[in-house]
Residue, then its C-alpha position, 0 to 999 in steps of 0.5 A: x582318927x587322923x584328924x583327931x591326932x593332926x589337930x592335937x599334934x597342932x594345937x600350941x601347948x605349953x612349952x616344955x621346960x628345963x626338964x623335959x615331961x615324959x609320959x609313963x607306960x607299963x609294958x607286958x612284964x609290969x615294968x613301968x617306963x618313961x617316954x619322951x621325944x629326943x631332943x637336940x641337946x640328949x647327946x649326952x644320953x645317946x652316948x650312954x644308952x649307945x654303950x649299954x646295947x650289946x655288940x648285935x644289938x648295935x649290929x642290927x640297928x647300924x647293919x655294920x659292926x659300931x664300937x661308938x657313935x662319931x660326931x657326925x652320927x651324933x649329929x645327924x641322930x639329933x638333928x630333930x625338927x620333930x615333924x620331918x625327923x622325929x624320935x622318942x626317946x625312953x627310959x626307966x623310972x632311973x633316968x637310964x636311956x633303954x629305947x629310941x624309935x625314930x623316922x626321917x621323911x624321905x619323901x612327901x608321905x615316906x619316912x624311914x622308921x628304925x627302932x633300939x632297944x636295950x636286950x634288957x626290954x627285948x620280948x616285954x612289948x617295948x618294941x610295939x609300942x614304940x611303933x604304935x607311937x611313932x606310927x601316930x606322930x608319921x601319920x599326924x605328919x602326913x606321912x602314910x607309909x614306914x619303910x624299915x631296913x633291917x638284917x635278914x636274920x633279925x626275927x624280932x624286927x621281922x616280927x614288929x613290923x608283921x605285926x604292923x602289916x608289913x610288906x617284905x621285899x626279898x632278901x638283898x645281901x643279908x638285909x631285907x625292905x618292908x613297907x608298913x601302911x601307918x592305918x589308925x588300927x595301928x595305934x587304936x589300943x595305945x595307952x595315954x595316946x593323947x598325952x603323948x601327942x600333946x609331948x609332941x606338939x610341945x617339942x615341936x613348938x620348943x625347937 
């Protein structure tokens, strides 16, 4: 299955064009979503879906009190080559911004995966298939492990990454480490798997 996803994640597609493709999903409740890779230029976006989170939402993805995002972290949070720093972006059938699940490479076969959801699509399983996505594009990357950093008191993060086979270190200063091995199982159910990988490729290839 790895070579499958490392050969369409490589394999030239069209480019993407001024409007970017997206791929739609149903989640548990029915509602239908629409799934991209962020790209350089959804500043913009970032900004607006960033003033939609609540104050713990923004809390548990930061591990900081955030009223906005700065320059800087804007910056960083585009800065997207696709392969080392890759992110989708999602959004409803409205064009509004709801989710963001990305992974930086940290080491040769390590990223750092962290995941925002919008509380209106808490508990309808965003959250998973996001993880599912992510972990598919990291492995075809060559990058076999997720490590996340999320607080101690967050039971649904808890409760995504154990459910990808996570490893929890202890608690340290009301934040906890987990370790999740990115093994095929993980995506084996992913719907339109295929064509969100070939949205990937085309990413890549766009930059």
């Amino acid at each position: 299955m790895l070579a499958i996803v490392s050969t369409i994640l490589t394999t030239s597609p069209p480019s993407i064009g001024s409007r970017p493709a997206t791929v739609t999903l149903h989640l548990r409740d029915n509602r239908a979503v629409r799934v991209r890779p962020l790209m350089r230029t959804d500043r913009e976006q970032l900004v607006e879906g960033f003033r939609h989170l609540s104050e713990a939402s923004r809390y548990q993805r930061f591990l900081s009190p955030t009223a906005q995002l700065s320059g800087s972290q804007l910056t960083y949070l585009t800065n997207i080559d696709h392969i080392d720093h890759f992110a989708w972006g999602v959004e409803s059938t409205d064009g509004t911004g709801i989710a963001i699940a990305r992974y930086v490479r940290t080491g040769p076969d390590t990223a750092e995966a962290a995941f925002t959801i919008n509380d209106a699509f808490h508990g309808c399983g965003l959250g998973w298939r996001m993880l599912q996505a992510l972990a598919m594009v990291a492995a075809g990357h060559g990058i076999s492990r997720f490590e996340m950093t999320m607080l101690a008191d967050n039971a649904s993060m808890a409760h995504l990454a154990g459910k990808a086979g996570a490893v929890f270190e202890q608690p340290d200063g009301g934040t906890i480490r987990a370790e999740v091995d990115l093994l095929p199982a993980i995506w084996s159910d992913l719907p339109r798997a295929e064509e969100l990988l070939r949205l990937a490729s085309a990413a890549a290839r766009a930059e």
